[in-house]
ZAMARGU-4260 file (C-alpha; in steps of 0.2 Angstrom, whole numbers, plus 5000, padded with zeros to 4 digits):
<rodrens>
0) 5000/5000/5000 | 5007/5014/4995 | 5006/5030/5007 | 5009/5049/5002 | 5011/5063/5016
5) 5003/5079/5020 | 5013/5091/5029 | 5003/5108/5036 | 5012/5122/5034 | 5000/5138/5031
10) 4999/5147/5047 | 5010/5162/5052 | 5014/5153/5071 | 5006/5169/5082 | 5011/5163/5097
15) 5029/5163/5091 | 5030/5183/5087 | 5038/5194/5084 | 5050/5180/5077 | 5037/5174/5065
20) 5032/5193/5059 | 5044/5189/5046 | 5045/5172/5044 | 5033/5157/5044 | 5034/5145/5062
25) 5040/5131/5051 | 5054/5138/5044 | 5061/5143/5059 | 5080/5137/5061 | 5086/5124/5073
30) 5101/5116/5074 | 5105/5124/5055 | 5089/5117/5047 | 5072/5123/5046 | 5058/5115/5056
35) 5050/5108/5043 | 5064/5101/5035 | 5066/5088/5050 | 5050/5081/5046 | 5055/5080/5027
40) 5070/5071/5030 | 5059/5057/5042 | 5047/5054/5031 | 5061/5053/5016 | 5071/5041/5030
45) 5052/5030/5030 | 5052/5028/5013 | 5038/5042/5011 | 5043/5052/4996 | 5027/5060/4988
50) 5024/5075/5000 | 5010/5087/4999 | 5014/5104/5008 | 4998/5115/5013 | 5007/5132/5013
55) 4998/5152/5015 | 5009/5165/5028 | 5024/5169/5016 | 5022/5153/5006 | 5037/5160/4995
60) 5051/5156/5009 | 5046/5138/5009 | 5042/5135/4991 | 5060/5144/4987 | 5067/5134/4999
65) 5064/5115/4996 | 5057/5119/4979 | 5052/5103/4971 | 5062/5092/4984 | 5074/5086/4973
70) 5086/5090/4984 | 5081/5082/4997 | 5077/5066/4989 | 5059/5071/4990 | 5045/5075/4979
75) 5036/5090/4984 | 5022/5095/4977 | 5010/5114/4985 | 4992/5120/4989 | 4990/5135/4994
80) 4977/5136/5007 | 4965/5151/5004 | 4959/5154/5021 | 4966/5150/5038 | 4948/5138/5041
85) 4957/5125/5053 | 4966/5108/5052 | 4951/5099/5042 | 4949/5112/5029 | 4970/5112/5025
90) 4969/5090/5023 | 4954/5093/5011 | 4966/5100/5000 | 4975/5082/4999 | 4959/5074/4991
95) 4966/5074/4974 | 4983/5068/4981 | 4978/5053/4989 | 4979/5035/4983 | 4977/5023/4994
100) 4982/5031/5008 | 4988/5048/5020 | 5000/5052/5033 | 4997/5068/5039 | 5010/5077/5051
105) 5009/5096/5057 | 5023/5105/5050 | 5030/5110/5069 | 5033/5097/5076 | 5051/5087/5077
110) 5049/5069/5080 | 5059/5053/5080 | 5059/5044/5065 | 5053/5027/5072 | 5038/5034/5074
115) 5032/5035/5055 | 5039/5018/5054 | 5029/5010/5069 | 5013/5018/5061 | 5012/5013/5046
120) 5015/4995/5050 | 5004/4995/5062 | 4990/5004/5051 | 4998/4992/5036 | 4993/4976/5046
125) 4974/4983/5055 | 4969/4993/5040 | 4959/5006/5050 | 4950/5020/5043 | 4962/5032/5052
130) 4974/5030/5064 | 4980/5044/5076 | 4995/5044/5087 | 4994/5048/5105 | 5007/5053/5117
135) 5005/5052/5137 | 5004/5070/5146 | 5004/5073/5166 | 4990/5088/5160 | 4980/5083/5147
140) 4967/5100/5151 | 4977/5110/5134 | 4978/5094/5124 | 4962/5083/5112 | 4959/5068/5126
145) 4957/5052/5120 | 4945/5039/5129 | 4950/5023/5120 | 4948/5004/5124 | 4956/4990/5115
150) 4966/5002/5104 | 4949/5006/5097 | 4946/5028/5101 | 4930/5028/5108 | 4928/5050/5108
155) 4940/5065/5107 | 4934/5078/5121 | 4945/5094/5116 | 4952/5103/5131 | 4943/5095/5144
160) 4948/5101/5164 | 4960/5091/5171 | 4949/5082/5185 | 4937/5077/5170 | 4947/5070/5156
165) 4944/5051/5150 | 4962/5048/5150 | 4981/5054/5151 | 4983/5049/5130 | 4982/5064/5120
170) 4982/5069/5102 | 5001/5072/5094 | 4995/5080/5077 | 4998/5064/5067 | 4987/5052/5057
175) 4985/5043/5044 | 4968/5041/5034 | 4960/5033/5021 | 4950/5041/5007 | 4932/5041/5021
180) 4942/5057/5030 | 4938/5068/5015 | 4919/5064/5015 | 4918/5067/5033 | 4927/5085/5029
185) 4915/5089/5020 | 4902/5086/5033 | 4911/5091/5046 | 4901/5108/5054 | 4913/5124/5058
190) 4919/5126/5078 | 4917/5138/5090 | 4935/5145/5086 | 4928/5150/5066 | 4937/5131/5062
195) 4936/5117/5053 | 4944/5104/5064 | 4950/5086/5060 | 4948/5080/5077 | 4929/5085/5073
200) 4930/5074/5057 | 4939/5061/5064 | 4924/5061/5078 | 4910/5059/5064 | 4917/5044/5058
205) 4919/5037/5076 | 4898/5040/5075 | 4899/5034/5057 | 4905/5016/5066 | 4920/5017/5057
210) 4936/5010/5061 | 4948/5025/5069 | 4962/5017/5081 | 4976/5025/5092 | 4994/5019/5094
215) 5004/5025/5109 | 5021/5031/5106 | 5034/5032/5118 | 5046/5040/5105 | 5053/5058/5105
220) 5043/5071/5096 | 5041/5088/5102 | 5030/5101/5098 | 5037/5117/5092 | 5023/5130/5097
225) 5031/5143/5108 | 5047/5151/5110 | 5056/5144/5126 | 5052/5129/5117 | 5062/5135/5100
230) 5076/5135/5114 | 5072/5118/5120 | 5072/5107/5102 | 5087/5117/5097 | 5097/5110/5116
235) 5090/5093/5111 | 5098/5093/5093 | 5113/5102/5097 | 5117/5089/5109 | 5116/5076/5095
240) 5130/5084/5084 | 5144/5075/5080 | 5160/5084/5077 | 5163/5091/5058 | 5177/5105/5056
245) 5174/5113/5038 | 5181/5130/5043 | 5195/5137/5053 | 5200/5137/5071 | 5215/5147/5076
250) 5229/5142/5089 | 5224/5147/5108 | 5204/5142/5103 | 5199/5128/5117 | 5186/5118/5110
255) 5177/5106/5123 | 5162/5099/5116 | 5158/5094/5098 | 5155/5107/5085 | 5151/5111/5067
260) 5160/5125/5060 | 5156/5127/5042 | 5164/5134/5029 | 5171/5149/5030 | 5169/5152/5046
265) 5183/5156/5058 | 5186/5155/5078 | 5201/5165/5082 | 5212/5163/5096 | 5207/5165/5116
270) 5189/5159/5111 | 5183/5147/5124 | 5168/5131/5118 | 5160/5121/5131 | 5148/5110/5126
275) 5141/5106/5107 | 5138/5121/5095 | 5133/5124/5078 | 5141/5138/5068 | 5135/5141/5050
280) 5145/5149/5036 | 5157/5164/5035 | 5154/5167/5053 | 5169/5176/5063 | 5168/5170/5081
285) 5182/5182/5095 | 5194/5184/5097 | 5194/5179/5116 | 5173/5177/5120 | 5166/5161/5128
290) 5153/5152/5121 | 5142/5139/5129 | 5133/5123/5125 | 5117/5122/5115 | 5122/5139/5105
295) 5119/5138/5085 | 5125/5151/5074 | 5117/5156/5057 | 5127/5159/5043 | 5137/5177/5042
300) 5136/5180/5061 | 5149/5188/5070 | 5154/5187/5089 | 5167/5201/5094 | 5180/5202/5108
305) 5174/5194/5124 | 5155/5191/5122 | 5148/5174/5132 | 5133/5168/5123 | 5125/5151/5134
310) 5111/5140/5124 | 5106/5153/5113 | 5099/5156/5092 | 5107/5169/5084 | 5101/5170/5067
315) 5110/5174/5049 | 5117/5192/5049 | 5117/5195/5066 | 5131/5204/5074 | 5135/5204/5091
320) 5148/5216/5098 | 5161/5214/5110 | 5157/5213/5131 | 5139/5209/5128 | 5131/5194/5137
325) 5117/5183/5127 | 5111/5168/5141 | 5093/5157/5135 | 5088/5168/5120 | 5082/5169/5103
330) 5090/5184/5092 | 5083/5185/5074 | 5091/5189/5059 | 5100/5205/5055 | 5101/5212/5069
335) 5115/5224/5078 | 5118/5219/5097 | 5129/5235/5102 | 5144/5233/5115 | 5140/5230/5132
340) 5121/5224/5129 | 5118/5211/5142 | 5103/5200/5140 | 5098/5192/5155 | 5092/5174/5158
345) 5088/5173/5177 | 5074/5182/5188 | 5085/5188/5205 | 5068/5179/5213 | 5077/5162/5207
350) 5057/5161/5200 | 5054/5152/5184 | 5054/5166/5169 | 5036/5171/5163 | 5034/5179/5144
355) 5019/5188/5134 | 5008/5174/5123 | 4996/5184/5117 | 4993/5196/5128 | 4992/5186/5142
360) 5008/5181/5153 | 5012/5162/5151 | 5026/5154/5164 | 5038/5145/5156 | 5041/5134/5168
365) 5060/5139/5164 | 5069/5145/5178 | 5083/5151/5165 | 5075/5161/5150 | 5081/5177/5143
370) 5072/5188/5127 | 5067/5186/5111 | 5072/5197/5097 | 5063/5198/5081 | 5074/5203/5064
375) 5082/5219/5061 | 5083/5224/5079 | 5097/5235/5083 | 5103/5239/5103 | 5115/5253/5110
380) 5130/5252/5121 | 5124/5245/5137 | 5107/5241/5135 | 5098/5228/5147 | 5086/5216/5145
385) 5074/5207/5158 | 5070/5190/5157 | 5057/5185/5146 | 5055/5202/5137 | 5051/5203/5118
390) 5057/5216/5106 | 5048/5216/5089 | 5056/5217/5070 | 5066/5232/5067 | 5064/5242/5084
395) 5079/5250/5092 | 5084/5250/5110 | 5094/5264/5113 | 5110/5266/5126 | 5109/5266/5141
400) 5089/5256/5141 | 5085/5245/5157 | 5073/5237/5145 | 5058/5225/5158 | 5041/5227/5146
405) 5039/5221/5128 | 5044/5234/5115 | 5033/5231/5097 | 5038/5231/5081 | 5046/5249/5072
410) 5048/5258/5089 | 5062/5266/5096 | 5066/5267/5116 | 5079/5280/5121 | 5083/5285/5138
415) 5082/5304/5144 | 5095/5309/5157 | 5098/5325/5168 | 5115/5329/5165 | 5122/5343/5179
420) 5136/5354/5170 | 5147/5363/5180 | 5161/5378/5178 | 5173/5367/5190 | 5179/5385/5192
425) 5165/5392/5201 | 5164/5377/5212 | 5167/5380/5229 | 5177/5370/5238
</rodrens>
């Protein structure tokens, strides 16, 4: 049976802003590829190489990217969904693509490859009408609970509160259906939210008495939905790296962990490396700064005299200057971090670091955790930034800022001092 792949990739990724103001959530770098390209390469790996990508919020950088896969060992094909109308609404755009049947994966999650492997032999040998992953939570209240018996799902409560959910086993955002899912999309009624959702469909042929089965994982996969957790998939991956020296690395570096340093790229004498660390192309790193484990590097960034960056993304063009301090953060691309800006990590509470989702403040549950930086920022000499703040596309911050709220995108924040200017002639003594 041969089975083709959907991948969704159509939404802007809100809850990741500013960093996705000019970029799509999928495309996103970790650990020097694109979110999306790691589930690419595990389908490609499972022997899935017909893939479908749903695409809208700057469809161009993904389509300019993979282009038709080729490169990848792929065949990608596009739809172009026309209105953000949910999950069921972007796999109905796969019913022309379909043969006999369809693996369909979010485009921001990272998961283990074993995973599309395991599910398609098991859906292979029981033949279901769909099959859905499920992964085990300790709190399943912001998840689609599944209450299943046998293997067999008996209903999907969206959301339920914790003390009221059927089970532990949630939804993971990964399925494969047979050609019933489409008529049930088209009977499937819009949500509360203004969506079409799949969990929805997938509920109407549970009524419909048709055969929709879960299989547990106990794999890695992680979804990529919020900021800190950007950080986290890029410590995970980082930490898999296996050393590959394609650039240069002058006498007095100290290297302790595993690195890639493309080429190009230089690290000059007195730099300090603990820990694994990707660094792209034509990167200069130093002379004399300290980087720690979990950092990546985008290509044509440059680390002056004595910065310490610790488990942080710093995007393509970026430049940081020297005695500047980046600890748990995100830095988009293009941006100027001026001397002396220190970018903090740690509350002086010791309390976990809380951040701005949408308007509302969301804990972390990270007790290190710095800022995120949207592209084309620029920072003056000796700026500060609180934990958790965000700083939208192109803003400045100017010297001297003690920066504790969220600054949107285009604004500029300047500090107004008193001087006192004295004739140290006519001071008495």
């Amino acid at each position: 049976m041969k089975v083709k792949a959907i991948i969704l990739s159509a939404g802007e990724g809100s809850r990741m802003r500013p960093l996705t103001l000019t970029k799509p959530k999928t495309m996103l770098p970790v650990a020097g590829k694109p979110i999306i390209q790691y589930n690419i390469e595990s389908l490609r790996n499972s022997g899935i190489k017909d893939i479908l990508l749903i695409v809208r919020y700057k469809e161009e950088m993904v389509r300019d990217y993979f282009g038709d896969g080729s490169e990848f060992g792929v065949n990608i094909s596009y739809q172009t969904q026309k209105d953000f109308l949910g999950t069921a609404n972007a796999i109905g755009y796969g019913k022309g693509f379909i043969n006999d049947s369809l693996l369909v994966l979010n485009g921001d999650i990272i998961l283990d490859d074993e995973i599309i492997t395991e599910i398609i032999k098991k859906y292979n040998q029981l033949k279901p009408d769909t099959l859905m992953v499920l992964t085990e939570v300790e709190d399943p209240s912001a998840f689609g609970v599944v209450e299943i018996e046998n293997d067999n799902i008996k209903s999907i409560v969206e959301k339920p509160k914790k003390e009221e959910a059927p089970s532990n086993l949630v939804n993971a955002g990964i399925y494969v259906f047979n050609k019933d899912i489409f008529d049930k999309i088209d009977e499937t009624e819009i949500s509360e939210r203004g969506e079409y959702e799949i969990t929805d469909s997938v509920s109407l042929q549970i009524e419909d008495g048709k055969k929709v089965i879960g299989h547990k994982t106990n794999k890695d996969w992680i979804d990529v939905g919020r900021p800190w957790e950007l950080i986290e998939v890029n410590e995970e991956l980082i930490g898999q790296l296996k050393n590959e020296i394609k650039g240069k690395i002058e006498d007095g570096a100290h290297i302790h962990g595993d690195i890639f340093l493309d080429e190009g790229s230089i690290i000059r004498a007195g730099v300090y490396i603990e820990g694994n660390v990707y660094i792209g192309k034509n990167c200069d790193i130093g002379p004399n700064s300290y980087i720690r484990g979990n950092s990546y590097f985008g290509d044509n960034v440059h680390v002056g005299n004595a910065v310490e960056i610790k488990n942080s993304i710093v995007m393509e063009n970026t430049n940081i200057s020297h005695l500047s301090y980046v600890g748990d953060s995100v830095i988009g691309s293009n941006c100027n971090i001026a001397a002396g800006t220190n970018i903090a990590n740690l509350r002086f509470d010791n309390q976990s670091v809380k951040t701005k989702i949408k308007d509302k403040m969301i804990d972390s549950g990270r007790r290190k955790f710095g800022s995120i930086i949207g592209d084309a920022v620029k920072t003056g000499i000796n700026s500060s930034f609180s934990p958790g703040v965000k700083v939208g596309y192109n803003s400045t911050i100017g010297s001297g800022v003690l920066l504790y709220d969220d600054v949107p995108s285009d604004t500029r924040v300047l500090v107004k001092q008193n001087h006192i200017i004295q004739d140290k002639n006519k001071i008495q003594k």
